[in-house]
N, C-alpha and C positions, 0 to 999 in steps of 0.2 A: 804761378801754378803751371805745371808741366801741359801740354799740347795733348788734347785728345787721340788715343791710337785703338784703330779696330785689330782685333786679334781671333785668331780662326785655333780655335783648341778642338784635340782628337781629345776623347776619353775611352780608358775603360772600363766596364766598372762589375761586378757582382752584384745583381739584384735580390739576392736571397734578403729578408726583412725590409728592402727598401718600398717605400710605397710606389715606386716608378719615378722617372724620369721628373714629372711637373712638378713644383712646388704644394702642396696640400696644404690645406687649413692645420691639421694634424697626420703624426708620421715623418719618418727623412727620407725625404728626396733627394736624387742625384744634382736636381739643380740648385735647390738648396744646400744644399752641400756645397758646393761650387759659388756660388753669391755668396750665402757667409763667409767662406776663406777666403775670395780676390776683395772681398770687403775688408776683412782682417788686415790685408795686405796690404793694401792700395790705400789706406785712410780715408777712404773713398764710400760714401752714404749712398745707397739706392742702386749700388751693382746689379745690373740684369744681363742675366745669360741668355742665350735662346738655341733651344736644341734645335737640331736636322729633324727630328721626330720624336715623336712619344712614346716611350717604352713604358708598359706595365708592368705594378707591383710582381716584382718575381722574376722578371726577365732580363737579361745579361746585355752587354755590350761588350765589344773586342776595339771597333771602332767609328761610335758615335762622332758628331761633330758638333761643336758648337762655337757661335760669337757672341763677342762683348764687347765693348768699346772704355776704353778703362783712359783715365787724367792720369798719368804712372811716368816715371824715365826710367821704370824696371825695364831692362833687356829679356827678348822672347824668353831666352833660357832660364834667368834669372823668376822669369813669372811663374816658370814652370816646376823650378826647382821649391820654391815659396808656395805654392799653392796644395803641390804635394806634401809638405810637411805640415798643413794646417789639416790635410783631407783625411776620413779613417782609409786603412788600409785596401777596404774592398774600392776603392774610387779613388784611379789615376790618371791625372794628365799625364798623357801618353808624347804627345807633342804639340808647342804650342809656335804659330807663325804671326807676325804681323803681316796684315793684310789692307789691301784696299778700302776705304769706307764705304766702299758701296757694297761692300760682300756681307751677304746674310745667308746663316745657316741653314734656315729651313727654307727661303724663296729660292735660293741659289740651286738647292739640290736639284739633280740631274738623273740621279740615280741611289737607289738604296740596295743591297743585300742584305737578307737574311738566311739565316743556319735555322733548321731544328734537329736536334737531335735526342734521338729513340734506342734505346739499349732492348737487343731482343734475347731473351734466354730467363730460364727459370730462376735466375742466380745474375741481382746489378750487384757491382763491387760499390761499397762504401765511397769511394771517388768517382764513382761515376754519377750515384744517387741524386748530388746536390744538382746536376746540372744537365741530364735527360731523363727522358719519361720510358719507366721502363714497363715493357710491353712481355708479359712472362708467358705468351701462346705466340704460335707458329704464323707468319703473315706471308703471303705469295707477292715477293717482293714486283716481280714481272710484271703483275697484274697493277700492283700498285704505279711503277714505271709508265704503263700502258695508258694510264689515266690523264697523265702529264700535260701531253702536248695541247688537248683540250682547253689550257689553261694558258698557254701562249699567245699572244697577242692581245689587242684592246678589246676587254671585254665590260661588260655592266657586274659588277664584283660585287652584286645587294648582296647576294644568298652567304658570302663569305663572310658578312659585316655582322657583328652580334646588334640586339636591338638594343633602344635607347643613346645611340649615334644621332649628332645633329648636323652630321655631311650630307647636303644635298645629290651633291654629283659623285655616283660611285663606282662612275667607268675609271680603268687603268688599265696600262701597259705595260704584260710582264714579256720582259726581253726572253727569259733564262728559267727554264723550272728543270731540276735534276734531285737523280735518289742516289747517293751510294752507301756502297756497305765496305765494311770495313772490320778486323777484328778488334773486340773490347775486354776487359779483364774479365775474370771470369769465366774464361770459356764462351763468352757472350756474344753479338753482334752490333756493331754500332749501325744506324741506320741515320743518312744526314740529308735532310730536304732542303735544298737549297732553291729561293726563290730569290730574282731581282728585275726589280721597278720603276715606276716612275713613280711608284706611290703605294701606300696600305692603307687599308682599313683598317677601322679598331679591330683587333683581334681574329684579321683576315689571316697572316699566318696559321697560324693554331689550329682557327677551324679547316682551313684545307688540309692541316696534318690530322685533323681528328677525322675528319673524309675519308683519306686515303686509308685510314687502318680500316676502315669498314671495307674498301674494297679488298684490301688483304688479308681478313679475315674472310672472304667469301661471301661477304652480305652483300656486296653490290656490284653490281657487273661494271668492267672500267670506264664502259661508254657513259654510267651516269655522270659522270664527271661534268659532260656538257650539255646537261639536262640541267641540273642542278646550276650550273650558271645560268642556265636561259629560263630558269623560274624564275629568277630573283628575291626568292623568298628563303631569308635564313631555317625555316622549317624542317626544308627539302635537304639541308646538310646535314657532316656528321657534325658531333661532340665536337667542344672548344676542348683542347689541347692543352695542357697543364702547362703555365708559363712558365716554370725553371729550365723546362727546354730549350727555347729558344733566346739566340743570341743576333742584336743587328749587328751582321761583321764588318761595312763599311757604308761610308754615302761616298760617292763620284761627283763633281760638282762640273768641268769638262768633257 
């Protein structure tokens, strides 16, 4: 029997239909997806993968991360070549390394980013439908920028966290919070909130994106931004944020 090897696989993958990232009792998951095929592959009973984090039904990746520890004398490329032709098309191993045994995907992480992105204009083009929220009234981008900094540093992230989460500790540290615009078909505007971490909550992106449109819609002055953290009470935020938005674009593990 071949010598056990841990391996550090990027994926990407399309969340439209998928029930998210974990395994479910019912529905495909992206890690499911990913054990059944290195299972298929490897002859190898009881494959477990383990993501950098948990992405929600509907939510995209660019560049997830994950380990596995596989019994195989397949070569990196060879695993990656193989696993791809077992996976449906919306879920790619993008790149796979052998790694050290001590490396794990979600303790090691160091850092995460995420993308949302919001198409503004009375008119989303069909390519852009599957993968932002489109937003068909005028929003005061400025105001929404203005809200940002607030959101910098270690803070207690309860009010972002939707309920029925069983994370005690809900302080983290976001390095990085930025808005840009950018043109989108249509005649339309792309809008892309980029946040990076040491960490999220369930469904902490979204609802800071469903925040900020209230502040640019005019409902909320930029300064509640750090009211609304220092409540701690999911109540005091906006609307959770439609998941086909949002995309995790990378984890940092150095």
């Amino acid at each position: 029997m071949p010598e056990s090897t841990t391996f550090k696989l990027t994926i990407a993958y399309d969340g439209t239909g998928l029930v998210g990232w974990q395994r479910q009792p019912e529905g495909t998951s992206v890690q499911g997806l990913l054990e059944d095929a290195l299972t298929r592959l490897t002859a190898t009973a009881g494959v477990t993968v383990t993501g950098a984090g948990r992405t929600d039904a509907g939510v995209h990746a660019r560049g997830q991360v994950a380990s596995t520890t596989l019994a195989t004398r397949l070569a990196p490329a060879d695993l990656q070549r193989g696993a791809n032709a077992m996976l449906p098309p919306a879920v790619r191993v993008v790149a796979v390394e052998a790694v050290d045994a001590t490396f794990h995907a979600r303790f090691g992480a160091r850092e995460k980013r995420y993308a949302y992105h919001a198409i503004l204009g009375p008119v989303i083009s069909p390519f852009d439908a599957r993968y932002a929220w489109h937003i068909p009234f005028p929003l005061d981008v400025a105001a929404m920028r203005a809200a940002l900094p607030a959101l910098q540093g270690r803070h207690d992230f309860a009010a972002f966290q939707s309920t029925g989460s069983d994370i005690q500790d809900t302080v983290r540290t976001i390095s990085e919070a930025r808005l840009d615009e950018e043109p989108a078909e249509a005649g339309a505007t792309r809008l892309v909130l980029t946040l990076a971490g040491d960490g999220f909550l369930r469904h902490m992106v979204r609802a800071i994106a469903g925040s900020l449109v209230e502040v640019g819609r005019g409902r909320w002055p930029a300064d509640r931004m750090a009211a609304i953290l220092a409540s701690a009470d999911r109540s005091q935020a906006g609307p959770t944020a439609p998941p086909h938005g949002l995309f995790l674009v990378s984890v940092r593990y150095c």
